[in-house]
C-alpha positions, 0 to 999 in steps of 0.5 A: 695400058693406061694406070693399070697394076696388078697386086697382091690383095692381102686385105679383106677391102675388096673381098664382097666384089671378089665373092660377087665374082667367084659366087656367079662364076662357079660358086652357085652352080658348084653348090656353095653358099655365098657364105662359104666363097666368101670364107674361102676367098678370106683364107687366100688373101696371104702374105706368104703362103698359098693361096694368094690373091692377085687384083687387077686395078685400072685407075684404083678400081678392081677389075679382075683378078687371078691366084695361085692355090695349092689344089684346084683340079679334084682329079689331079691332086699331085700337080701344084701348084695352080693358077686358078680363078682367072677372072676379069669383069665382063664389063673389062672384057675384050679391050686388052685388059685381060691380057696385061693381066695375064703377062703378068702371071709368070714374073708374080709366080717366080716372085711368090713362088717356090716351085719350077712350074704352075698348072691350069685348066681351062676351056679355052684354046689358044689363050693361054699358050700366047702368055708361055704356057704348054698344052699337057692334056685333054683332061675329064674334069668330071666339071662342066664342061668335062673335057677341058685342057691341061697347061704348065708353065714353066717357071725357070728360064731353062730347061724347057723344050716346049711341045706337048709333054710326054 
């Protein structure tokens, strides 16, 4: 893909796109103020503990973005850690520039992460399980949309059988 990078945002340089993002995503239908996202977002731009914010720049602008959390599903709190916040700008969307950001995942949580697996739940079907991940679940959220589906992905390169888990 052409000058495209994903990185580390440890810096609070893009943190209003980022609020902007998260705020008209979940942030107002989930009852926060944009202050309150903004203060979240602040906390996760570190270095060596989660959460941990990841940028997609194309040509040095922010165009997505990605972290890794210690908790993000309310009703599954013994899984972690988490992939969570997967975003890319609906202006982005479609030409392929959410998926290198998605191949990226797996070597940025063996890298930063001390942990054998990573979590995620999402809507979407057939996206995920493209980049390694397994379908675990149907899960009640208890968010809109309720069901959604539960995926891992393994992050040792042994071990894994694949398949759905018991």
């Amino acid at each position: 893909m052409e000058e495209l990078s994903v990185r580390r945002i440890t810096e609070p340089t893009e943190i209003d796109k980022l609020t902007e993002w998260m705020y008209a995503w979940w942030g107002e239908r989930e009852g926060y103020t944009r202050e309150a996202v903004k203060d979240s977002l602040l906390h996760s731009l570190n270095r060596d503990r989660l959460p941990m914010t990841f940028g997609l720049y194309r040509k040095g602008m922010l165009i997505g973005m990605f972290q890794f959390t210690n908790s993000d599903l309310f009703v599954r709190p013994d899984l972690t850690p988490w992939l969570a916040n997967v975003y890319l700008d609906p202006a982005f969307r479609g030409k392929g520039f959410g998926r290198y950001m998605l191949s990226t995942v797996k070597d940025r949580a063996k890298a930063h992460l001390r942990a054998g697996e990573l979590f995620l739940f999402t809507k979407h079907i057939g996206l995920y399980e493209k980049f390694g991940w397994i379908f675990r679940e149907e899960i009640d959220t208890h968010l809109e949309p309720r069901i959604q589906r539960l995926y891992r992905l393994p992050l040792s390169d042994g071990g894994d059988h694949g398949g759905k888990e018991r």
